[in-house]
C-alpha positions as CSV (number, residue, x, y, z in Angstrom):
1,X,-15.7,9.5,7.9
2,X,-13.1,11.6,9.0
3,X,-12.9,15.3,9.3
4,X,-9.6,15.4,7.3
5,X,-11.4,12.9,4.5
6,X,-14.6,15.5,4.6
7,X,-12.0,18.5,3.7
8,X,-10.5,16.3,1.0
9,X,-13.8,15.5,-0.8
10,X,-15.1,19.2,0.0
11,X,-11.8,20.6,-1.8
12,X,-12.3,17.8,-4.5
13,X,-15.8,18.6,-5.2
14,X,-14.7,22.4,-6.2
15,X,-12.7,21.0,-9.2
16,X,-14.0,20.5,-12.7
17,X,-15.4,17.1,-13.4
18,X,-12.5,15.7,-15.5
19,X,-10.0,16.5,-12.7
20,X,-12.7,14.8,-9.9
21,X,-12.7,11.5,-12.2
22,X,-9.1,11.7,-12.3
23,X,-8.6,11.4,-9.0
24,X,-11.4,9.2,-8.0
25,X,-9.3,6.8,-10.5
26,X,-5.9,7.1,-8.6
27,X,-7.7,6.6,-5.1
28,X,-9.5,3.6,-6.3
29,X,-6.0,2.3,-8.2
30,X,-4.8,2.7,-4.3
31,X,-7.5,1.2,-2.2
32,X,-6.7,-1.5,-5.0
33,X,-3.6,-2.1,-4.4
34,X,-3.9,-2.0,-0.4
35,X,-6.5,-4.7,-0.8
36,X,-4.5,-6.6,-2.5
37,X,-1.0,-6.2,-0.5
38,X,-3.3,-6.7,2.4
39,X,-4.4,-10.1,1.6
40,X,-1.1,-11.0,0.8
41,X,0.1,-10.3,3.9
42,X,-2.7,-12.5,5.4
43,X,-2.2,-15.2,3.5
44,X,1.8,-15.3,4.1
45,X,2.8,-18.5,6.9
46,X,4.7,-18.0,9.6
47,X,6.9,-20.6,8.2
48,X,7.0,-18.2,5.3
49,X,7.4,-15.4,6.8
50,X,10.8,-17.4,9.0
51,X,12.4,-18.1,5.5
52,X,12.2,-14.6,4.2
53,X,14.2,-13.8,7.7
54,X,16.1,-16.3,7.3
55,X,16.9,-15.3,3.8
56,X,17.3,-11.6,4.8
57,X,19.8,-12.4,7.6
58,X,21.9,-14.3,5.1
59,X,22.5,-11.7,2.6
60,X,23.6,-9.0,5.3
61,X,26.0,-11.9,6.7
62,X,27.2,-12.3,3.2
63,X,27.7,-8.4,2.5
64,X,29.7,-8.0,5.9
65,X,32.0,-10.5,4.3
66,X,32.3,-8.7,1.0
C-alpha cells in the first residue's frame, strides 16, 4: 500500500461510521467502474480500434468543411 493510500484510510478511519460506509461505497462504485472500462479496453481489436480513427478523422474532415 501506499503511503498516500495509508493517510487516506488513517483520515477515513477518524470519521463516524455512516460517513466511512459512504465512502467505502463510492471507492468500490470506482474500482467498479475501472474494472470494467478496463476490460473493455482489452477486449477492443485493433481492427476496432482503426475504425474508431477512422471514424474520428472523418468527422474533423467534415467540420473543417462546415
Amino acid at each position: 500500500m501506499t503511503e498516500l493510500l495509508r493517510q487516506v484510510f488513517t483520515e477515513i478511519e477518524k470519521l463516524p461510521a455512516e460517513q466511512q460506509d459512504a465512502i467505502a461505497t463510492r471507492l468500490l462504485a470506482e474500482l467498479k467502474d475501472e474494472q470494467a472500462w478496463e476490460k473493455r479496453f482489452s477486449a477492443t481489436t485493433n481492427e476496432q480500434w482503426d475504425k474508431l480513427a477512422q471514424m474520428v478523422r472523418q468527422e474533423i474532415k467534415d467540420r473543417k468543411h462546415n
